[in-house]
C-alpha positions, 0 to 999 in steps of 0.5 A: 497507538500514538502514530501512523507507524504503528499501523501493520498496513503502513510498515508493509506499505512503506518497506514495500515502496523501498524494494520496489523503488530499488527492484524499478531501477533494474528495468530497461532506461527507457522503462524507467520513465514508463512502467518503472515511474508507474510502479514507483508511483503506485506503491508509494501512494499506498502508504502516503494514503495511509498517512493522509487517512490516518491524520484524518481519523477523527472523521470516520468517513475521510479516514475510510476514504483514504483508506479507500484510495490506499487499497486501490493504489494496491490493486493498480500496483499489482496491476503494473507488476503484472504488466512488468512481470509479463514483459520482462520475465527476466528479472524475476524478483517483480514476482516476489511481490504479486502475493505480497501485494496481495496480502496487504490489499487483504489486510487495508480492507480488513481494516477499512471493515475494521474502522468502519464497524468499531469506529466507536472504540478507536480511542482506545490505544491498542485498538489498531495494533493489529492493522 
């Protein structure tokens, strides 16, 4: 693995970030300044920690740290799905990606027990294909 990515987490995070940026600009204008730029923000905070983490791992604890915050710019993306999901029923895609949200937060603390109980072994270069 020669880069942030080749990581699963990110590629999902990143194509995530673009639909949800997208699927935001449906919501009502004065939304798009409210739970519009919240949502926006969230989702593309996940994959940004995932960088920032991944630039860090040499040091297993930043790594983990970021990661960390990777996972709960996840939960507070969900969070504000469910929140726009509740208020706008009508524009059914938003709840395309609550289980899609949720597949990836499974997947970064899959990772993070992953770096945290191999961390010994992250030099070799296929090791976190899989994440």
């Amino acid at each position: 693995m020669s880069s942030f990515k080749d990581l699963d987490i990110f590629k999902m995070a990143f194509e995530m970030s673009l639909d949800i940026h997208r699927l935001s600009l449906k919501l009502p204008q004065f939304e798009m300044y409210e739970q519009g730029s919240q949502l926006r923000r969230s989702s593309k905070s996940i994959k940004d920690a995932i960088v920032e983490g991944y630039g860090r791992r040499r040091y297993k604890q930043d790594f983990i740290k970021f990661l960390v915050y990777a996972h709960s710019s996840c939960d507070e993306t969900i969070n504000h799905l469910s929140t726009i999901i509740q208020l706008y029923p009508e524009i059914s895609e938003f709840s395309e990606y609550l289980p899609r949200y949720d597949h990836l937060g499974r997947k970064i603390n899959k990772f993070i027990n992953y770096v945290e109980e191999n961390w010994n072994n992250l030099s070799e270069p296929d090791s976190l294909i899989n994440y």
